[in-house]
C-alpha positions as CSV (number, residue, x, y, z in Angstrom):
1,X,100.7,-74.9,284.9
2,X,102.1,-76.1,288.2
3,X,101.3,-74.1,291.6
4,X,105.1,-73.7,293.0
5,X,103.9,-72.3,296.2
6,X,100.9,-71.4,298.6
7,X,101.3,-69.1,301.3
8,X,98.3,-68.6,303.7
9,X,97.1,-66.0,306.5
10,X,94.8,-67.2,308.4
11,X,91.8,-64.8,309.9
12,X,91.0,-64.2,313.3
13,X,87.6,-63.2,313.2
14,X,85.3,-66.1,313.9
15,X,82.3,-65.0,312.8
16,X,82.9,-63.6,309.8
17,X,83.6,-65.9,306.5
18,X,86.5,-65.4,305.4
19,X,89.0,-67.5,306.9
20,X,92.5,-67.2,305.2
21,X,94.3,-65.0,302.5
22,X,96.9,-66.4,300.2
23,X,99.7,-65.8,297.4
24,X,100.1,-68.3,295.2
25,X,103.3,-68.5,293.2
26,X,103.0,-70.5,289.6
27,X,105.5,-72.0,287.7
28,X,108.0,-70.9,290.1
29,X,107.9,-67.2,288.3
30,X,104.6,-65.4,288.8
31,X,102.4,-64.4,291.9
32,X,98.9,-63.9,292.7
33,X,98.4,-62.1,296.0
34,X,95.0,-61.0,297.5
35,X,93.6,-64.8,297.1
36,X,90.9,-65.6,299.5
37,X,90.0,-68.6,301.2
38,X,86.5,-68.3,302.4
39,X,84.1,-70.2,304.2
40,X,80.4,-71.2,301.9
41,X,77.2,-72.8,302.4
42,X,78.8,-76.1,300.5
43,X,82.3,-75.4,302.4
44,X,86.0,-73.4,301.7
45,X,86.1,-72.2,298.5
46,X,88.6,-69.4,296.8
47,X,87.9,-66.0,295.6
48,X,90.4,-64.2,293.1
49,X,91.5,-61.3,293.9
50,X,89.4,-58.4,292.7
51,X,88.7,-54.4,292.9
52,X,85.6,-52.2,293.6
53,X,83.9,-51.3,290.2
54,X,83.6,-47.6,290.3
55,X,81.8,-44.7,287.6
56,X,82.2,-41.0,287.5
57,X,80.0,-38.3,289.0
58,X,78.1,-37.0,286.2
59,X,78.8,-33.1,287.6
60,X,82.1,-33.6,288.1
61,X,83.8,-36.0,286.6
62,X,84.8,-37.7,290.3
63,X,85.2,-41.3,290.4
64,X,83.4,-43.1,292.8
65,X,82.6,-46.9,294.1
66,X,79.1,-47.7,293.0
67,X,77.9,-48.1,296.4
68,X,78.6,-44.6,297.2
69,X,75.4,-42.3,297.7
70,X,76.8,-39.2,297.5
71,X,80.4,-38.1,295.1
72,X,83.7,-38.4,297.1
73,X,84.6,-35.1,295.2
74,X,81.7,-32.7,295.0
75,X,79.1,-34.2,297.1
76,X,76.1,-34.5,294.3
77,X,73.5,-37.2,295.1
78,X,74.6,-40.2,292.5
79,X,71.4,-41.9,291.2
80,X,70.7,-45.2,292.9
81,X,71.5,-48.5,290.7
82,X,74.0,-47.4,288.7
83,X,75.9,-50.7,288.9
84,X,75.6,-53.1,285.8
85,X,73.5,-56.5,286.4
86,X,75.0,-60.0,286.2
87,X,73.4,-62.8,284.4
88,X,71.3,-64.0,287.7
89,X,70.4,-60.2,287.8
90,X,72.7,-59.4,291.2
91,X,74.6,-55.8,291.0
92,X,77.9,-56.5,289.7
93,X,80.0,-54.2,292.6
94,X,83.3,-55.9,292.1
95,X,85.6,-57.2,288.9
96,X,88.2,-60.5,289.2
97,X,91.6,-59.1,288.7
98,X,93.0,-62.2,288.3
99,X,91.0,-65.5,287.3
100,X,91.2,-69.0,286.2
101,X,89.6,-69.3,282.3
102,X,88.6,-72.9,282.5
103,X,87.4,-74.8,284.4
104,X,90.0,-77.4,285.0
105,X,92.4,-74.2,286.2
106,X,89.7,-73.3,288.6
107,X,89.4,-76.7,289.9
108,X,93.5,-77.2,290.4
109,X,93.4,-73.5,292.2
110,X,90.9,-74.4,294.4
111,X,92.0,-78.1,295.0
112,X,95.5,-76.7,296.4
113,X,94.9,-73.4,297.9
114,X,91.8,-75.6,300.3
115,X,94.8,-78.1,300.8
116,X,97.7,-75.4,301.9
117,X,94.6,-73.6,304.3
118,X,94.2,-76.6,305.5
119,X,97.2,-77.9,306.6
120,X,98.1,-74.2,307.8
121,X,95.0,-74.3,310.2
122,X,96.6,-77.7,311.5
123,X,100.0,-75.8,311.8
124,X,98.1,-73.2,313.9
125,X,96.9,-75.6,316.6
126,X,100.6,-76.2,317.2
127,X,102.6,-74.8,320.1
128,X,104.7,-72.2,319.0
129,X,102.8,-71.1,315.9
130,X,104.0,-68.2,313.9
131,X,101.7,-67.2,311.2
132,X,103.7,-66.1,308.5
133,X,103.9,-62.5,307.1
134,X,102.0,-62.4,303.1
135,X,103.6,-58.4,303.2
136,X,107.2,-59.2,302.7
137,X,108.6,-58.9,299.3
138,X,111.4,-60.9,297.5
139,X,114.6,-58.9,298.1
140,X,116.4,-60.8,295.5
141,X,114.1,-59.6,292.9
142,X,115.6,-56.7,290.6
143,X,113.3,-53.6,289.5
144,X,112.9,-53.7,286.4
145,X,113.9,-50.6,284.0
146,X,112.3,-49.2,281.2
């Protein structure tokens, strides 16, 4: 696997942790949005891209994130800890979308997304900057039909 391209956004907000999102192209033909780069006890280090982890209201049926205390439909009360538990016991809230399976993979991701947030934070300190824009879609891409 080779990582084609790196594209990074940096974040404003200096107190918070999270420094930079990224897309990361591989092999020249697929794309992982929604990567972050964020700041750790040990350093950078990336997070996949993930979603909330939701469950339905057992009244209605209405789905909701499992932090929410009451249903986003019909209001109910949800019972507290509904959230399965990871192996070190912490509330599993959120679920990778997209993830390394080894660690090798992990290690390459990491390596070169740190590099490109890197060398975009040294781009920043230049005059004349412009951060680039993750939104903007390939044009030249054709929809696919089915």
């Amino acid at each position: 696997m080779e990582i084609s391209e790196v594209r990074v956004k940096l974040v404003q907000n200096k107190d918070d942790r999270l420094k930079g999102f990224c897309s990361m192209t591989i092999d020249n033909e697929f794309v992982v949005r929604d990567v972050k780069v964020i700041e750790g006890t040990t350093g950078l280090f990336v997070a996949m891209p993930s979603r909330k982890m939701s469950d339905h209201c057992e009244k209605c049926g209405g789905k909701n994130h499992l932090r929410a205390k009451y249903c986003n439909n019909c209001g109910t009360q949800l019972s507290e800890n509904r959230a399965k538990k990871d192996i070190k016991g912490r509330m599993k809230l959120h679920a990778d979308i997209a993830h390394p399976i080894n660690a090798d993979c992990r290690k390459l991701i990491q390596e070169t997304i740190v590099k490109a947030f890197e060398e975009e934070l040294e781009k920043s300190k230049q005059p004349g900057y412009k951060p680039i824009d993750l939104d903007t879609d390939d044009d030249d891409i054709p929809d696919i039909v089915g």
